[in-house]
C-alpha positions as CSV (number, residue, x, y, z in Angstrom):
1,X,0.0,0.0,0.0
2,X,0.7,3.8,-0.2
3,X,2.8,3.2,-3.6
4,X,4.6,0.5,-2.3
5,X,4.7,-3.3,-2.4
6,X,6.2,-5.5,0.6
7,X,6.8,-8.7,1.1
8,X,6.9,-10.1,4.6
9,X,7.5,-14.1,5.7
10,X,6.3,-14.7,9.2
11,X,6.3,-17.9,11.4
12,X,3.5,-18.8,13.5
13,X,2.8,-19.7,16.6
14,X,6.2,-17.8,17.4
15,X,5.2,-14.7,15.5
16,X,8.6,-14.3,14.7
17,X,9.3,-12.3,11.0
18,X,11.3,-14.2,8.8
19,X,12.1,-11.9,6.0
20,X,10.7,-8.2,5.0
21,X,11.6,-6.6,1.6
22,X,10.0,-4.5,-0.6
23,X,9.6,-2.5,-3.9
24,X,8.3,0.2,-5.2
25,X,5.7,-0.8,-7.1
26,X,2.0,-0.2,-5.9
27,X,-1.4,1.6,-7.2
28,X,0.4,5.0,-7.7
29,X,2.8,3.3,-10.0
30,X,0.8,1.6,-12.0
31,X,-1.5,4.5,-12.6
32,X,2.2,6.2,-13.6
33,X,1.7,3.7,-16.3
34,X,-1.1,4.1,-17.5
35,X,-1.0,7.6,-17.5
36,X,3.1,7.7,-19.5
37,X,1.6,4.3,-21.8
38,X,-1.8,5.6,-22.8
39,X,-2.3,9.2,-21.9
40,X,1.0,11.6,-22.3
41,X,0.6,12.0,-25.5
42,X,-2.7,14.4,-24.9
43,X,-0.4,16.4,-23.2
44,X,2.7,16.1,-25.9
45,X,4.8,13.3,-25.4
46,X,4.6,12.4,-29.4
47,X,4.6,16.4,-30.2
48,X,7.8,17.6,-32.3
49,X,8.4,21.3,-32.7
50,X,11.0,23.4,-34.2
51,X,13.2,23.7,-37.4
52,X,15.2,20.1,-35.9
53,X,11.8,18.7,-35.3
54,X,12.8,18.7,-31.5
55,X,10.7,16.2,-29.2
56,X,9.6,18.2,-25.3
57,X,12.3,18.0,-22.7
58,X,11.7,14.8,-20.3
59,X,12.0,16.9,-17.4
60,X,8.1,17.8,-18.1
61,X,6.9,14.2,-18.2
62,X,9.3,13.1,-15.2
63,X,7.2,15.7,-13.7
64,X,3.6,14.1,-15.1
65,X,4.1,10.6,-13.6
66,X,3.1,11.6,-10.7
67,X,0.1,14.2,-9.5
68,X,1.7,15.7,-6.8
69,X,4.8,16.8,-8.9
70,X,2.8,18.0,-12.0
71,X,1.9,21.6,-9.8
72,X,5.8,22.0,-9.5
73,X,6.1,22.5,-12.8
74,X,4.1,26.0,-12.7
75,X,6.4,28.7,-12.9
76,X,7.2,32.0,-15.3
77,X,10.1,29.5,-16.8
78,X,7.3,27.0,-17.7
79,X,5.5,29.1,-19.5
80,X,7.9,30.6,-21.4
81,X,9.3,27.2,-22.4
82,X,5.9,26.3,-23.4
83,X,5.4,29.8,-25.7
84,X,9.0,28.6,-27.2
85,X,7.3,24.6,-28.0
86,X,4.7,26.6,-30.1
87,X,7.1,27.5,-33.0
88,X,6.4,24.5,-36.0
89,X,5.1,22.4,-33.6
90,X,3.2,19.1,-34.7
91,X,0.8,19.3,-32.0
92,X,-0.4,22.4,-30.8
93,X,-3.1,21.5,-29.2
94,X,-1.2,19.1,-27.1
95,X,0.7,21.9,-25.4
96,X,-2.5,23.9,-24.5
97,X,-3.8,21.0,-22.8
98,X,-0.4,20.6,-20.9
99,X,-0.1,24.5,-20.0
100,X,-4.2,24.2,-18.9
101,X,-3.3,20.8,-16.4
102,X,-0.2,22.7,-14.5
103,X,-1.7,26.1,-14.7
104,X,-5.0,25.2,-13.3
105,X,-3.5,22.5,-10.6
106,X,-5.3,19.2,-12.8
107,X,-2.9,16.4,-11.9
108,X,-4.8,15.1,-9.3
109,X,-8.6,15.1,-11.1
110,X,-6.1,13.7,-14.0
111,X,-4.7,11.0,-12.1
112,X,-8.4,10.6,-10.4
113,X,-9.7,9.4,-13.1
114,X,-6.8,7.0,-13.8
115,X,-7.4,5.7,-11.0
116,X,-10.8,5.0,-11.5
117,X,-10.5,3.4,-14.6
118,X,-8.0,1.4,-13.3
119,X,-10.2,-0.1,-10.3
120,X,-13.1,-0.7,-13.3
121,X,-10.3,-3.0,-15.1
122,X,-10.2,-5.3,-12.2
123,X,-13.9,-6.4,-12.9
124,X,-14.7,-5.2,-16.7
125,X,-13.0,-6.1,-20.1
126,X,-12.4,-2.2,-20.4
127,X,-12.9,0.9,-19.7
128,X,-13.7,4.4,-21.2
129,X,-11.1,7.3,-19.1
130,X,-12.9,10.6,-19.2
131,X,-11.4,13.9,-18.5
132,X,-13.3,17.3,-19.4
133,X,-12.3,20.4,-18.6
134,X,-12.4,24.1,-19.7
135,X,-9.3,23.7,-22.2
136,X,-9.2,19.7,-22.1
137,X,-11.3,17.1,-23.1
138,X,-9.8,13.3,-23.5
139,X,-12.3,10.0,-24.6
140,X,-10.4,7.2,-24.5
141,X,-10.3,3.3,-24.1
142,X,-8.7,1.5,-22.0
143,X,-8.7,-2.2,-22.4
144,X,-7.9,-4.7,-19.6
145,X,-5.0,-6.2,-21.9
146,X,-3.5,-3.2,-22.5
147,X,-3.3,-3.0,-18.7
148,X,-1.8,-6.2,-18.1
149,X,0.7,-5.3,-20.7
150,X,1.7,-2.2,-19.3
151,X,2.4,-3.9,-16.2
152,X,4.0,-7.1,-17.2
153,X,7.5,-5.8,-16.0
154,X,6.1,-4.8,-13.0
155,X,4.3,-8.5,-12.6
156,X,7.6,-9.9,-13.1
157,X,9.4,-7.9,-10.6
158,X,7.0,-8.8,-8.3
159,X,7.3,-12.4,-8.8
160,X,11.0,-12.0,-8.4
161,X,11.0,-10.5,-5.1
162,X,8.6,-12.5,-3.5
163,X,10.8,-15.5,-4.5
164,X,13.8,-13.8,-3.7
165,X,11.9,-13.2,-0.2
166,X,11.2,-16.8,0.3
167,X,15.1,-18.1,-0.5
168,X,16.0,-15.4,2.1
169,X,14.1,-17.0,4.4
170,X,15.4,-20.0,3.6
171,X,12.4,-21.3,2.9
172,X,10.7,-23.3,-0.6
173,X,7.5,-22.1,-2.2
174,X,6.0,-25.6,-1.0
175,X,7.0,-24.1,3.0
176,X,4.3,-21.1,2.8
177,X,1.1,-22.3,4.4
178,X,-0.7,-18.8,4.0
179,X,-0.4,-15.9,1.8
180,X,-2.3,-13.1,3.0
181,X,-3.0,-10.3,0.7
182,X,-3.8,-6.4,1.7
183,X,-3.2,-3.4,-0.4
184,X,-5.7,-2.1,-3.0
185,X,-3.4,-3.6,-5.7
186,X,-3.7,-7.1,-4.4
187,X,-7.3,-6.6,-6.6
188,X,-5.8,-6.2,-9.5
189,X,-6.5,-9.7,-11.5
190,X,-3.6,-10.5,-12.9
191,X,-1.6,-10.1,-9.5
192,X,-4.0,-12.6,-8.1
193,X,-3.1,-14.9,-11.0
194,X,0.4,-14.3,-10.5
195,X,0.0,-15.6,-6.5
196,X,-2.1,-18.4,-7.7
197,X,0.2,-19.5,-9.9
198,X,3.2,-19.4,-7.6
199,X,1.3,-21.0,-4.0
200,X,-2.2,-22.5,-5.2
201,X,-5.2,-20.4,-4.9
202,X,-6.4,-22.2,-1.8
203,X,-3.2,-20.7,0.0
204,X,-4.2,-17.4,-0.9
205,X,-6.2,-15.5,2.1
206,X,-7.7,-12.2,0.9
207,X,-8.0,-9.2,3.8
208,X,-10.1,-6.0,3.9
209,X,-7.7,-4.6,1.2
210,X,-7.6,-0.5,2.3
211,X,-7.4,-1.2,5.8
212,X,-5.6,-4.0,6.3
213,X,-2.6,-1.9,7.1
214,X,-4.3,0.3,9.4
215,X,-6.1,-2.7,11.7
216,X,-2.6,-4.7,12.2
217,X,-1.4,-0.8,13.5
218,X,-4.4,-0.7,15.8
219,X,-3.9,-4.1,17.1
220,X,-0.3,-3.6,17.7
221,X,-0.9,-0.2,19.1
222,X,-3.4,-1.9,21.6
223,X,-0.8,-4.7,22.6
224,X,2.3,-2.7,23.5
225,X,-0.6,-0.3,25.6
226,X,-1.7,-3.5,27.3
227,X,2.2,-4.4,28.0
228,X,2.7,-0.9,29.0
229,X,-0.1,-1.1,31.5
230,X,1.3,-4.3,33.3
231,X,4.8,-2.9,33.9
């Protein structure tokens, strides 16, 4: 959760932690994706301009991957830069959409939307991302394969760590007796695939995904009050 993906190994009754690594891969990420795959070029990522048929500096879409960076990018330099884009440039109307998004703080509607689309893949074959504004106004598909394209990488990093986890542990695959899953990414089909695959989908123990997290922080919080108590 929170844009990150962890892995830990735990032994039981002992409730000792074997092994706890993690990535950072998680719901932010792959709406990164998403957005960078499907989206960036709304906002110029294809767009040429000048007489060398220049392509927009990557600083701006370093920026776009994610929401809360995209309202950094509003300055005086910015603008001028974007003014300067204008000159024989193949999309035009690709840089007003970009000026409009960091000029009138869009990122996170943007990303919003992203994010909803993304939640409708985990049920539905596709879906349609919709963003409409003053100076912007984007229709597009999103199928649940392209998804699971854009994300194979990711899939595969995941699978890597978690076996990398599990040979730190010095455990086998055939050693896990439960894998619990939290984290609103654990929804996402094909990582549910990817656990089934790798444990057995009777092994595979779903938990109240978005607050997961914060009960195992309420229970421990309760614990060390109760220990704190006794002494």
């Amino acid at each position: 959760g929170g844009g990150t993906l962890d892995v830990s190994i735990f032994k039981f009754p002992e409730k000792e932690v074997l092994i706890n690594v993690g990535l950072a891969i998680g719901g932010d990420h792959f709406n990164s994706e998403i957005f960078m795959n499907k989206l960036s070029k709304y906002f110029g990522s294809e767009a040429t301009y000048g007489l060398a048929n220049l392509k927009l500096p990557k600083y701006i879409f370093s920026s776009l991957e994610n929401w809360y960076e995209i309202s950094l990018l509003k300055s005086s330099t910015f603008e001028y830069h974007v003014q300067h884009f204008h000159y024989k440039c193949s999309d035009p109307k690709s840089l007003e959409r970009l000026r409009s998004l960091v000029v009138n703080n869009l990122g996170f509607n943007m990303y919003e939307e992203i994010e909803r689309v993304k939640k409708e893949l985990s049920t539905n074959s596709d879906g349609q991302y919709k963003f409409t504004t003053k100076d912007i106004n984007i229709e597009t598909n999103i199928k649940k394969e392209e998804f699971e394209k854009i994300t194979e990488t990711d899939r595969e990093d995941i699978k890597e760590l978690v076996k990398h986890a599990i040979k730190s542990a010095n455990l086998e695959l055939t050693d896990i007796d439960i894998v619990a899953t939290t984290g609103g990414s654990s929804l996402v089909p094909s990582i549910q695939e990817l656990l089934e695959d790798m444990f057995g989908k009777d092994k595979i123990q779903k938990s109240d995904a978005f607050t997961g997290v914060a009960s195992g922080l309420a229970i421990i919080a309760n614990e060390k009050q109760l220990q704190s108590t006794a002494l």
